[in-house]
PyMOL Python script that loads the backbone (N, CA, C, O; Angstrom):
from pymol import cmd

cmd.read_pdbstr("""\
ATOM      1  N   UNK A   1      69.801 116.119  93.176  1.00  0.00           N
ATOM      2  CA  UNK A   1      70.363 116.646  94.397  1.00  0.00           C
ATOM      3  C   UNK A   1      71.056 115.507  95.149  1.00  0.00           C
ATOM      4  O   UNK A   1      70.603 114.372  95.301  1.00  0.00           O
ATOM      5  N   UNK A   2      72.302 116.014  95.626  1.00  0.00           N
ATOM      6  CA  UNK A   2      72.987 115.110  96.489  1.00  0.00           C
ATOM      7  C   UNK A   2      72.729 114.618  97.657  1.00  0.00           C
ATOM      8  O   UNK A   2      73.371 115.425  98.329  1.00  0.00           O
ATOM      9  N   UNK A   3      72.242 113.851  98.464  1.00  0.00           N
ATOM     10  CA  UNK A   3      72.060 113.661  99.884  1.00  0.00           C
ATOM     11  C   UNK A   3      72.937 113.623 100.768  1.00  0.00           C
ATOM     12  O   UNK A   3      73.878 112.841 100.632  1.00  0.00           O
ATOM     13  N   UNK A   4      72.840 114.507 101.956  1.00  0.00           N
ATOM     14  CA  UNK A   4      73.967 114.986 102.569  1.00  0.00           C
ATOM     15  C   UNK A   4      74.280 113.986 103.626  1.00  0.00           C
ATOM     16  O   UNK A   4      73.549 113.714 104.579  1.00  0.00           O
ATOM     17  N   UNK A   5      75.392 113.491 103.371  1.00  0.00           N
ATOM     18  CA  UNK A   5      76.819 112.651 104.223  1.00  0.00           C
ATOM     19  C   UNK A   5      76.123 112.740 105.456  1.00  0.00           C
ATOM     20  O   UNK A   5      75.385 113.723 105.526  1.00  0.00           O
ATOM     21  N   UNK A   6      76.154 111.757 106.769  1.00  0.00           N
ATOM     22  CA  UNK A   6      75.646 111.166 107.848  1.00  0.00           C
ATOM     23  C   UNK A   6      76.471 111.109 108.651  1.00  0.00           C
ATOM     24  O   UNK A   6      76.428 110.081 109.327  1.00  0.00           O
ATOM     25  N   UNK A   7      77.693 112.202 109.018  1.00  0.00           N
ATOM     26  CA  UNK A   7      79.108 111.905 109.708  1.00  0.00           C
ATOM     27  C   UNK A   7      79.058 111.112 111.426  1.00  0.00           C
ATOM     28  O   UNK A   7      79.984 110.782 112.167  1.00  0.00           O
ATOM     29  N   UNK A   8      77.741 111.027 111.575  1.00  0.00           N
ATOM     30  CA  UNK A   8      77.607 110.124 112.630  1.00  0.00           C
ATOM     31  C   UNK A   8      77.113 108.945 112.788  1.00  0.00           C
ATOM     32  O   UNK A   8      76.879 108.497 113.910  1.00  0.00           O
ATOM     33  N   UNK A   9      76.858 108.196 111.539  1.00  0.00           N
ATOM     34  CA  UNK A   9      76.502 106.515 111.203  1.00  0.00           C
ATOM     35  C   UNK A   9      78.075 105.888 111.558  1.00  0.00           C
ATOM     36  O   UNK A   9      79.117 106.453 111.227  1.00  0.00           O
ATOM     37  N   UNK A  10      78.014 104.961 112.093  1.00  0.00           N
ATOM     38  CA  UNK A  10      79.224 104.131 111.785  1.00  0.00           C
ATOM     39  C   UNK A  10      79.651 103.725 110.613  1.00  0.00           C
ATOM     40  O   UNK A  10      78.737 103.617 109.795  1.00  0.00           O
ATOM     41  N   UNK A  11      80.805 103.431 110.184  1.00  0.00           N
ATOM     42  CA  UNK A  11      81.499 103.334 109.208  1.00  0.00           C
ATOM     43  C   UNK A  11      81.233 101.523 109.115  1.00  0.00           C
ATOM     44  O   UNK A  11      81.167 100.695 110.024  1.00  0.00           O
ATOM     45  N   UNK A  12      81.111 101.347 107.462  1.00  0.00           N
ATOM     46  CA  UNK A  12      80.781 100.229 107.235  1.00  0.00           C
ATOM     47  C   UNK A  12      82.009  99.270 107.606  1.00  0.00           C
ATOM     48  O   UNK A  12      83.151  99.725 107.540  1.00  0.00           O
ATOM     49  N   UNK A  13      81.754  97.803 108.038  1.00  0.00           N
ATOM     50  CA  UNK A  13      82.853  97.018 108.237  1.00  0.00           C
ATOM     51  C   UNK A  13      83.276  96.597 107.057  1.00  0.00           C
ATOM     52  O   UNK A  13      82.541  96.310 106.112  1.00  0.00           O
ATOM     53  N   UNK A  14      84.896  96.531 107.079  1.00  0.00           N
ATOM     54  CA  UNK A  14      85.718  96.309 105.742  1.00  0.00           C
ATOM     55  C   UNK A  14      84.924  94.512 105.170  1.00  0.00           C
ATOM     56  O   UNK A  14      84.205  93.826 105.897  1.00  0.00           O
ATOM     57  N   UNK A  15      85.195  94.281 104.247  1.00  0.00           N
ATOM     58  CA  UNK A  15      84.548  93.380 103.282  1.00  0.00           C
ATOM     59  C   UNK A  15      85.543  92.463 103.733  1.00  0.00           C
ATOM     60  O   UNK A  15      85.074  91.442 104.237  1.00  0.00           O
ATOM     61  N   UNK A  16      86.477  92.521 103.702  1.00  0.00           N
ATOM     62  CA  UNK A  16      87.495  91.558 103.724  1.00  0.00           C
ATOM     63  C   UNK A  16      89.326  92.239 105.057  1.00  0.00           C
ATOM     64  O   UNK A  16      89.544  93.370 105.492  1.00  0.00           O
ATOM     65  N   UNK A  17      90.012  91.184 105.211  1.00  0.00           N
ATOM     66  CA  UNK A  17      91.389  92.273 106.085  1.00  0.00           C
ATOM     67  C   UNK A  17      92.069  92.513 105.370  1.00  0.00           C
ATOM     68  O   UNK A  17      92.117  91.928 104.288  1.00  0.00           O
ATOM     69  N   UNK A  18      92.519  93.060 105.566  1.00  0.00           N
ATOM     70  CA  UNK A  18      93.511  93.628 104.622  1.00  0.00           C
ATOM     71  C   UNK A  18      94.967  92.996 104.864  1.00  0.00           C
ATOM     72  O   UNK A  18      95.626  92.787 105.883  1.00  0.00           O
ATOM     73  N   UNK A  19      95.104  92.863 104.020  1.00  0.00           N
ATOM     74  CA  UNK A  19      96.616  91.847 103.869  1.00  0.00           C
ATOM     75  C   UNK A  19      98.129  92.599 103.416  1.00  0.00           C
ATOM     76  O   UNK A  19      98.264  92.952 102.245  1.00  0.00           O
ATOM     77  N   UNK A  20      99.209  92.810 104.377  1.00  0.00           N
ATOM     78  CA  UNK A  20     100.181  93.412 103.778  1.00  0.00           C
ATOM     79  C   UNK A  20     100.748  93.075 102.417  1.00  0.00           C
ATOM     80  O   UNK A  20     100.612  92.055 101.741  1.00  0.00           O
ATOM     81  N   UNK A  21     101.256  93.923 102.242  1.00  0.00           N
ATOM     82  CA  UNK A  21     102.175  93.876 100.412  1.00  0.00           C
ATOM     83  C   UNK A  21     103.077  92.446 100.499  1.00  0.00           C
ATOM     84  O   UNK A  21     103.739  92.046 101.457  1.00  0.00           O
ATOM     85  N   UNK A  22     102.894  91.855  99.273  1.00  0.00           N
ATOM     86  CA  UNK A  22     103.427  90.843  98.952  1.00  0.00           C
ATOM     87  C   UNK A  22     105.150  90.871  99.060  1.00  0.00           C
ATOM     88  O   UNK A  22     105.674  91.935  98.729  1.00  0.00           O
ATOM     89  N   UNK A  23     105.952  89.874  99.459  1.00  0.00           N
ATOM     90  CA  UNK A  23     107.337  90.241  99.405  1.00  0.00           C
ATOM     91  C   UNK A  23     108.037  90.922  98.273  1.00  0.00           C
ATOM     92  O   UNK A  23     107.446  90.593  97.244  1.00  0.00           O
ATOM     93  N   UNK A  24     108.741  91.488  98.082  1.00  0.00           N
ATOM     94  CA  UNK A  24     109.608  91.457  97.034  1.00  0.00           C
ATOM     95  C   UNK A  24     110.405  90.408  96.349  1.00  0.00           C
ATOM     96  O   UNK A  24     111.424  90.226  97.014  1.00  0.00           O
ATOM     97  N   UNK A  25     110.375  89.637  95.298  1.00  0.00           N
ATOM     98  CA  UNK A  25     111.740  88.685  94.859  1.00  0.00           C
ATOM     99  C   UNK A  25     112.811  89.072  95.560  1.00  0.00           C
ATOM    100  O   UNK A  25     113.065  90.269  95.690  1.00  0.00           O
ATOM    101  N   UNK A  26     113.454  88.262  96.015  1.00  0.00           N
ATOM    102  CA  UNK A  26     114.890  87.962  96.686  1.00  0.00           C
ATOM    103  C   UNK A  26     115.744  87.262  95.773  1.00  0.00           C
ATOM    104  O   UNK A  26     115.571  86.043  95.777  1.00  0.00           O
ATOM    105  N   UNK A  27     116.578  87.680  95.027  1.00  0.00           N
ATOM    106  CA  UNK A  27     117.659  86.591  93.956  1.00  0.00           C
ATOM    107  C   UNK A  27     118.890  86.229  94.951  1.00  0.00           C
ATOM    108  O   UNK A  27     119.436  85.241  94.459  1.00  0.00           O
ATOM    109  N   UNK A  28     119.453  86.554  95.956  1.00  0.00           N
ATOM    110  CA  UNK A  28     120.260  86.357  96.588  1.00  0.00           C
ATOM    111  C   UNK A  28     121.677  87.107  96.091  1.00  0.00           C
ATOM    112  O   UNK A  28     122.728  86.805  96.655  1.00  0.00           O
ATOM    113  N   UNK A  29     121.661  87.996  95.121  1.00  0.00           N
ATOM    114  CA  UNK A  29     122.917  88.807  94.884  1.00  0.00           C
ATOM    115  C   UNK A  29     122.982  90.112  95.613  1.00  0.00           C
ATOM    116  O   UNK A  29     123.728  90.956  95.116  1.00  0.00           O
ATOM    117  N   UNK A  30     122.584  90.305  96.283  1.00  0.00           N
ATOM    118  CA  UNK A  30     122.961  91.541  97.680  1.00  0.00           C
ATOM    119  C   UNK A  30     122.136  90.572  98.794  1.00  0.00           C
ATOM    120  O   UNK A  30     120.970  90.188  98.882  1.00  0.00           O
ATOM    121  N   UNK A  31     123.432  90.370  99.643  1.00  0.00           N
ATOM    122  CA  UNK A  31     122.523  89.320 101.001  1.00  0.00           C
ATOM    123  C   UNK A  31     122.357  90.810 101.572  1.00  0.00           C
ATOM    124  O   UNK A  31     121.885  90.732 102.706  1.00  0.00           O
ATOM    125  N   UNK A  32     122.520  91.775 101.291  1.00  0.00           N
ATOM    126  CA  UNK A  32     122.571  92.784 102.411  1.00  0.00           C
ATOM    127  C   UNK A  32     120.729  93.176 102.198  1.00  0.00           C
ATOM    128  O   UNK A  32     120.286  94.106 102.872  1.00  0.00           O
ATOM    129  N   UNK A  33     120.042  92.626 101.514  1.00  0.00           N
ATOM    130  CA  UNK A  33     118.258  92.213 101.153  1.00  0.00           C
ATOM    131  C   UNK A  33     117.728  91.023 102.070  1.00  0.00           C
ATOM    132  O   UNK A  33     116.512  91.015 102.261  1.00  0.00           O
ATOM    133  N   UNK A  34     118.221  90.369 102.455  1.00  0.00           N
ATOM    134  CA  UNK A  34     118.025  89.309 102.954  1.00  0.00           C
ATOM    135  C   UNK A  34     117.242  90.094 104.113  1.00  0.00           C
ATOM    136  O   UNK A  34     116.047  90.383 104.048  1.00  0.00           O
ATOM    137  N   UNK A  35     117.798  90.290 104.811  1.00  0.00           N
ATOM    138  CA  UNK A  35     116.696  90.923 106.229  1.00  0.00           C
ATOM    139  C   UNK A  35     115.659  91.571 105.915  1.00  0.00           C
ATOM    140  O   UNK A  35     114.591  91.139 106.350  1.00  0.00           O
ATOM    141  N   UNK A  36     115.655  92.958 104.956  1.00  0.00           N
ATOM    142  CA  UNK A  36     114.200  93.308 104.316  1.00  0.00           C
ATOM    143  C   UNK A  36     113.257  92.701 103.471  1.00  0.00           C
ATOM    144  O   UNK A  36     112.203  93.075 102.957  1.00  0.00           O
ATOM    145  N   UNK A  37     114.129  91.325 103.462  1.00  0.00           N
ATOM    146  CA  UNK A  37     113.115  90.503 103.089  1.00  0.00           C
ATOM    147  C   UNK A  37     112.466  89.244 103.624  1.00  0.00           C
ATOM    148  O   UNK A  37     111.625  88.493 103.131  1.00  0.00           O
ATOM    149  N   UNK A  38     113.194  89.237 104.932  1.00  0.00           N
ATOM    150  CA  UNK A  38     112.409  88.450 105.988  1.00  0.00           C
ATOM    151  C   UNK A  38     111.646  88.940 106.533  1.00  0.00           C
ATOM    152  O   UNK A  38     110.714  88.252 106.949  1.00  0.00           O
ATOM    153  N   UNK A  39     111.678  90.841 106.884  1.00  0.00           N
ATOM    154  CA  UNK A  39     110.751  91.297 107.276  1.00  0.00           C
ATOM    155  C   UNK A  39     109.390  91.830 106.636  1.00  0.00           C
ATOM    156  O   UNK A  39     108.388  92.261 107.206  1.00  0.00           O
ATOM    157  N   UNK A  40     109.735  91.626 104.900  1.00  0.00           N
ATOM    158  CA  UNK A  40     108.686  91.485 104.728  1.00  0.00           C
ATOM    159  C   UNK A  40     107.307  90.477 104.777  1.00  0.00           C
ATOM    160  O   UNK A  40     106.093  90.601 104.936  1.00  0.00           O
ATOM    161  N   UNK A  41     108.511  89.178 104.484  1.00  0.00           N
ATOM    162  CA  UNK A  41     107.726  88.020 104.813  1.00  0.00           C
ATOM    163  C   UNK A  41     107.046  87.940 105.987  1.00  0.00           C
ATOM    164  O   UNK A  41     105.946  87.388 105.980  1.00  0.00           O
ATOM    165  N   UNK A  42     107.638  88.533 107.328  1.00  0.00           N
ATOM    166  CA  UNK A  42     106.918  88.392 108.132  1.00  0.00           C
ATOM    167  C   UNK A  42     105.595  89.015 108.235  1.00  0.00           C
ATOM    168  O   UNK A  42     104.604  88.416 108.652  1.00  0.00           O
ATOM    169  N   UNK A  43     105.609  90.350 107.807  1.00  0.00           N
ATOM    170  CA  UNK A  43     104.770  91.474 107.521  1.00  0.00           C
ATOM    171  C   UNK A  43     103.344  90.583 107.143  1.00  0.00           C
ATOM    172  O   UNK A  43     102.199  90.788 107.547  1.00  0.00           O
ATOM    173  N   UNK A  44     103.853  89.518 106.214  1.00  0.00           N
ATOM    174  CA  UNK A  44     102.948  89.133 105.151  1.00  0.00           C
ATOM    175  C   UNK A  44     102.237  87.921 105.682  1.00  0.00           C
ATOM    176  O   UNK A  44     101.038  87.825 105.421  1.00  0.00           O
ATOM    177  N   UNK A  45     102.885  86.878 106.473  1.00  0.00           N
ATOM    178  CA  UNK A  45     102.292  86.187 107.582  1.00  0.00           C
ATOM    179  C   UNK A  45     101.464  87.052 108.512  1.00  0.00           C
ATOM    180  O   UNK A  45     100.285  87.159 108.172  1.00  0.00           O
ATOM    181  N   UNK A  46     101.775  87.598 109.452  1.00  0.00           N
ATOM    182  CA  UNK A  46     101.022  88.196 110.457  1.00  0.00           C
ATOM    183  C   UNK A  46      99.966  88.935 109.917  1.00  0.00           C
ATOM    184  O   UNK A  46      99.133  89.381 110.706  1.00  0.00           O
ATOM    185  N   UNK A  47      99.825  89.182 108.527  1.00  0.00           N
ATOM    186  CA  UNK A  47      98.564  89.897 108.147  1.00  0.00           C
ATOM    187  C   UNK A  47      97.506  89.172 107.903  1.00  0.00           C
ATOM    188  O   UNK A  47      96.435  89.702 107.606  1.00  0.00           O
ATOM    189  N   UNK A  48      97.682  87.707 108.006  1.00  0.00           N
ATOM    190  CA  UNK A  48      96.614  86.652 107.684  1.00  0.00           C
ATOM    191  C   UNK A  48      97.153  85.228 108.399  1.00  0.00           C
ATOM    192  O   UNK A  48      97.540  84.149 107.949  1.00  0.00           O
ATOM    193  N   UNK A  49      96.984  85.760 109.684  1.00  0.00           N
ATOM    194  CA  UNK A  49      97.346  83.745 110.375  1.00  0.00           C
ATOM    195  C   UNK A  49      96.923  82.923 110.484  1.00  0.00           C
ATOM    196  O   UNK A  49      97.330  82.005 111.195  1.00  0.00           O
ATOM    197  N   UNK A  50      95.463  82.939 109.496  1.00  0.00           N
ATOM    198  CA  UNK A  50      95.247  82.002 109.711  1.00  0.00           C
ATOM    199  C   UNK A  50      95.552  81.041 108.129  1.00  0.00           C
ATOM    200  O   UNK A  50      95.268  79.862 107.922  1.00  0.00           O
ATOM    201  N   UNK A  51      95.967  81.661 107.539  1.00  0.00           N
ATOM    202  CA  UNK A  51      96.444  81.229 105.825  1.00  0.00           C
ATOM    203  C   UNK A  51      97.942  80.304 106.545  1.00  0.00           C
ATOM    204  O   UNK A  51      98.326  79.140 106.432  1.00  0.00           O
ATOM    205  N   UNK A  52      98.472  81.514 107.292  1.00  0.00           N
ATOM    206  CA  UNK A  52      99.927  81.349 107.366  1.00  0.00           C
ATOM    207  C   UNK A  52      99.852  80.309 108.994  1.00  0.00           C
ATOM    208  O   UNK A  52     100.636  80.660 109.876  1.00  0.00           O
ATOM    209  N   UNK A  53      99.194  79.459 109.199  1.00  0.00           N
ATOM    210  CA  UNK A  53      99.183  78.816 110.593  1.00  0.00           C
ATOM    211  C   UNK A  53     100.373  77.956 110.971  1.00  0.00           C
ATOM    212  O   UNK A  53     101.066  77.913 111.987  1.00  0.00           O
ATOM    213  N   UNK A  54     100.388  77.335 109.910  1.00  0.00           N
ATOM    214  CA  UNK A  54     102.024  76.017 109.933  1.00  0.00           C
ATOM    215  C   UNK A  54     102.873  76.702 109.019  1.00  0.00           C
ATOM    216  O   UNK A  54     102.726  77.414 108.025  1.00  0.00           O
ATOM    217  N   UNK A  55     104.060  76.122 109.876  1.00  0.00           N
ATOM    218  CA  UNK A  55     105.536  76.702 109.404  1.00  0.00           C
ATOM    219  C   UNK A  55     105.711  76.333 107.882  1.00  0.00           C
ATOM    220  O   UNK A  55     106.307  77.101 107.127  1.00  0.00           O
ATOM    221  N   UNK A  56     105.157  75.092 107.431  1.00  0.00           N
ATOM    222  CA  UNK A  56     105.280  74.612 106.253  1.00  0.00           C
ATOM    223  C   UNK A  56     104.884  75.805 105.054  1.00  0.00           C
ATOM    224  O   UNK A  56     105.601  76.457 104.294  1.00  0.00           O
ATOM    225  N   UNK A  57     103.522  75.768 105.245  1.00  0.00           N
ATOM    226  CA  UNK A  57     102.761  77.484 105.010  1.00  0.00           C
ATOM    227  C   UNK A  57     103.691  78.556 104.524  1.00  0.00           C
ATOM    228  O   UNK A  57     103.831  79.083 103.420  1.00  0.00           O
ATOM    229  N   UNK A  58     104.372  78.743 105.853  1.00  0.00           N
ATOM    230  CA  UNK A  58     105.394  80.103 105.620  1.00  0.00           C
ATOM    231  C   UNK A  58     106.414  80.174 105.154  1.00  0.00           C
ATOM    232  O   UNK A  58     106.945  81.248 104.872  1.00  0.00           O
ATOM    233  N   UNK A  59     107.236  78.374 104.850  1.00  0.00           N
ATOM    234  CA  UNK A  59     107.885  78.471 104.123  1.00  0.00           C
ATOM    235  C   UNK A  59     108.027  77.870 102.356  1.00  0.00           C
ATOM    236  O   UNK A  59     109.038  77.879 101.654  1.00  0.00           O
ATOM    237  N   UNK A  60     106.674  77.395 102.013  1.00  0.00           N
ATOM    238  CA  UNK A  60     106.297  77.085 100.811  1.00  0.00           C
ATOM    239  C   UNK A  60     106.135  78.606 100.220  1.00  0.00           C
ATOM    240  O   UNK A  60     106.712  78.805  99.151  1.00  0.00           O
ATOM    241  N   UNK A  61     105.518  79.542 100.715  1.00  0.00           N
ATOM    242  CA  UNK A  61     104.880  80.850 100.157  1.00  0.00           C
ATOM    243  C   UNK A  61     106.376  81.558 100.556  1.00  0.00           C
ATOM    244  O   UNK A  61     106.584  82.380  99.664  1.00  0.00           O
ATOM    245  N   UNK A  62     107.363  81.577 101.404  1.00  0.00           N
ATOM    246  CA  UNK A  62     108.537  82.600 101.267  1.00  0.00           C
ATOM    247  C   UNK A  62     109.363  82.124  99.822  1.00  0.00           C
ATOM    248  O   UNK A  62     110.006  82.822  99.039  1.00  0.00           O
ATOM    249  N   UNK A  63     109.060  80.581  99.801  1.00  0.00           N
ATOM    250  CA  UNK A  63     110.382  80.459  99.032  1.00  0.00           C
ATOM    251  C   UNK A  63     109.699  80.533  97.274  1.00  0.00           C
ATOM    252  O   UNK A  63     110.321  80.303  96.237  1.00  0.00           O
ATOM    253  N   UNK A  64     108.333  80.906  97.422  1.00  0.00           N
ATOM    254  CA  UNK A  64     108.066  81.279  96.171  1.00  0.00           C
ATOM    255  C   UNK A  64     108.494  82.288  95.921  1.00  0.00           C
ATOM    256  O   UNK A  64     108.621  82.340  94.698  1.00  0.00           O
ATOM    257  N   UNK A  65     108.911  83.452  96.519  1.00  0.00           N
ATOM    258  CA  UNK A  65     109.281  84.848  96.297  1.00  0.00           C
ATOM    259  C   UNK A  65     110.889  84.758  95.785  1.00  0.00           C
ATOM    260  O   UNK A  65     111.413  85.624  95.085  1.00  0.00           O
ATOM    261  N   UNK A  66     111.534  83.602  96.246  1.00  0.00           N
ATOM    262  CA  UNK A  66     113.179  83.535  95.646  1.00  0.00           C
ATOM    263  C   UNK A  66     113.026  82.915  94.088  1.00  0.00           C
ATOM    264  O   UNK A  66     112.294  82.099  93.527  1.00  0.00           O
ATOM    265  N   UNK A  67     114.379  83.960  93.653  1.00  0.00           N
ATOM    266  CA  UNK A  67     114.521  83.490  92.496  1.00  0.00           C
ATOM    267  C   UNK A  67     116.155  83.358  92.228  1.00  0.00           C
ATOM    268  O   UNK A  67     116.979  83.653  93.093  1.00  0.00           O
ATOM    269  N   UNK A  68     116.483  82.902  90.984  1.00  0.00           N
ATOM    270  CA  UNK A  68     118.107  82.997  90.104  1.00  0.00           C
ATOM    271  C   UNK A  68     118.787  81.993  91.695  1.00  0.00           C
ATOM    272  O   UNK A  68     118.262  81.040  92.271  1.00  0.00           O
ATOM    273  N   UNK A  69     120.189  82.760  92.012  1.00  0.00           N
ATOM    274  CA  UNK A  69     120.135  81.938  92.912  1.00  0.00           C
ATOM    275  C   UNK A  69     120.155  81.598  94.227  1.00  0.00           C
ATOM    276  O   UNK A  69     120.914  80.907  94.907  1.00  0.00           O
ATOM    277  N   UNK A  70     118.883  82.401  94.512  1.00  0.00           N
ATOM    278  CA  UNK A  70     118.239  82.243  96.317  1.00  0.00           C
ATOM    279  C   UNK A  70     117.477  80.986  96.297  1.00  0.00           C
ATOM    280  O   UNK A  70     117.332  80.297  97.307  1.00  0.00           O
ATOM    281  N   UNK A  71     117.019  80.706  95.212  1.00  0.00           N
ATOM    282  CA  UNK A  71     115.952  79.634  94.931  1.00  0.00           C
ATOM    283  C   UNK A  71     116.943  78.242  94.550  1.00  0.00           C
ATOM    284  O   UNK A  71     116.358  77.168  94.406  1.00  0.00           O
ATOM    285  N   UNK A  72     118.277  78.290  94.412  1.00  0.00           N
ATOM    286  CA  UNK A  72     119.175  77.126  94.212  1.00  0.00           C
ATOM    287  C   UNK A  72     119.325  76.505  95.601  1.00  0.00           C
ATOM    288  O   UNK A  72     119.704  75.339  95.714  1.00  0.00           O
ATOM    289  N   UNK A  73     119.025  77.286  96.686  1.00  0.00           N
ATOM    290  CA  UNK A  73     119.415  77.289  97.555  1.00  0.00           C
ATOM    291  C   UNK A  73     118.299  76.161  98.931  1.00  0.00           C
ATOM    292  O   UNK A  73     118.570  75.622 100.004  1.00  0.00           O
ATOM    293  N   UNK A  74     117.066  76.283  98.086  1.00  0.00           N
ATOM    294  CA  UNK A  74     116.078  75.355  98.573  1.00  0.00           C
ATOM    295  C   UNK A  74     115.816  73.838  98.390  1.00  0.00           C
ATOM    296  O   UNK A  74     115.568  73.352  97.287  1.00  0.00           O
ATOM    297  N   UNK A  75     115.871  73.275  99.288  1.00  0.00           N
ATOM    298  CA  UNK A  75     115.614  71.755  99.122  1.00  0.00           C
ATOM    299  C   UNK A  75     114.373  70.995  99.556  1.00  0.00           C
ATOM    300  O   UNK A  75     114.062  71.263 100.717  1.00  0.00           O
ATOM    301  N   UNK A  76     113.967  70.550  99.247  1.00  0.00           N
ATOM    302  CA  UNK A  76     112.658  69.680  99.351  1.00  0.00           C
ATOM    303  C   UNK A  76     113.028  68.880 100.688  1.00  0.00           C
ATOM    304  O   UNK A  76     112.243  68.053 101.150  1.00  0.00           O
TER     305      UNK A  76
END
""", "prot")
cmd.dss("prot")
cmd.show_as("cartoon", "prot")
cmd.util.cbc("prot")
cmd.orient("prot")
Protein backbone atom coordinates (compact mmCIF):
# COMPACT_ATOMS: atom_id res chain seq x y z
CA UNK A 1 0.00 0.00 0.00
CA UNK A 2 0.97 3.44 -0.92
CA UNK A 3 1.26 6.09 1.79
CA UNK A 4 -0.71 8.98 1.18
CA UNK A 5 1.17 12.36 0.01
CA UNK A 6 1.41 15.09 3.06
CA UNK A 7 0.33 18.24 0.84
CA UNK A 8 1.05 20.28 3.89
CA UNK A 9 4.86 19.37 4.88
CA UNK A 10 7.10 21.82 3.32
CA UNK A 11 8.77 21.06 0.30
CA UNK A 12 12.28 19.79 0.60
CA UNK A 13 15.14 22.44 -0.04
CA UNK A 14 16.73 22.04 -3.54
CA UNK A 15 20.20 20.09 -3.13
CA UNK A 16 21.96 22.40 -5.06
CA UNK A 17 20.78 26.20 -7.40
CA UNK A 18 20.05 25.78 -10.19
CA UNK A 19 22.15 27.18 -12.84
CA UNK A 20 20.88 28.59 -16.24
CA UNK A 21 21.57 26.74 -19.65
CA UNK A 22 24.97 26.90 -20.81
CA UNK A 23 25.62 29.43 -23.80
CA UNK A 24 25.31 28.38 -27.13
CA UNK A 25 28.73 28.34 -29.43
CA UNK A 26 29.03 31.64 -31.09
CA UNK A 27 31.32 31.15 -34.49
CA UNK A 28 30.88 34.72 -35.40
CA UNK A 29 29.22 34.12 -38.98
CA UNK A 30 25.77 35.80 -38.23
CA UNK A 31 26.85 38.83 -35.81
CA UNK A 32 23.12 39.20 -35.88
CA UNK A 33 23.81 36.07 -32.69
CA UNK A 34 26.01 38.11 -31.04
CA UNK A 35 23.41 39.74 -28.66
CA UNK A 36 21.59 36.31 -27.93
CA UNK A 37 24.57 35.40 -27.02
CA UNK A 38 25.60 37.90 -24.61
CA UNK A 39 22.41 37.43 -23.16
CA UNK A 40 22.89 34.22 -22.65
CA UNK A 41 26.11 34.60 -21.09
CA UNK A 42 24.70 36.83 -18.88
CA UNK A 43 21.84 34.50 -17.97
CA UNK A 44 24.69 32.15 -17.08
CA UNK A 45 26.71 34.50 -14.75
CA UNK A 46 23.86 35.74 -12.70
CA UNK A 47 22.81 32.16 -12.05
CA UNK A 48 25.92 31.53 -9.95
CA UNK A 49 27.91 34.80 -8.69
CA UNK A 50 29.66 33.58 -6.87
CA UNK A 51 31.64 31.18 -9.60
CA UNK A 52 31.25 34.22 -11.86
CA UNK A 53 32.63 37.08 -9.16
CA UNK A 54 35.65 38.67 -11.33
CA UNK A 55 35.36 39.89 -14.72
CA UNK A 56 38.29 37.65 -15.59
CA UNK A 57 35.80 34.65 -14.62
CA UNK A 58 33.26 35.91 -17.11
CA UNK A 59 35.41 36.35 -19.62
CA UNK A 60 37.65 33.12 -19.57
CA UNK A 61 34.19 30.97 -19.44
CA UNK A 62 32.39 33.37 -22.39
CA UNK A 63 35.20 32.99 -24.60
CA UNK A 64 35.17 29.24 -24.16
CA UNK A 65 31.80 29.14 -25.86
CA UNK A 66 33.46 30.93 -29.23
CA UNK A 67 34.54 29.04 -31.88
CA UNK A 68 35.93 29.05 -35.99
CA UNK A 69 36.20 32.66 -36.16
CA UNK A 70 34.77 34.41 -32.97
CA UNK A 71 37.54 32.69 -31.15
CA UNK A 72 40.32 34.35 -33.74
CA UNK A 73 39.16 37.19 -32.38
CA UNK A 74 40.51 36.75 -28.65
CA UNK A 75 43.74 37.80 -27.26
CA UNK A 76 45.48 36.94 -24.20
Amino acid sequence: MIAPQNYYAPAPAPSRRQRAKEPDKFDGKDSAKLETFLLQCSLYFHSDPEAFAADRDKCLTAASYLSELALKWIRP
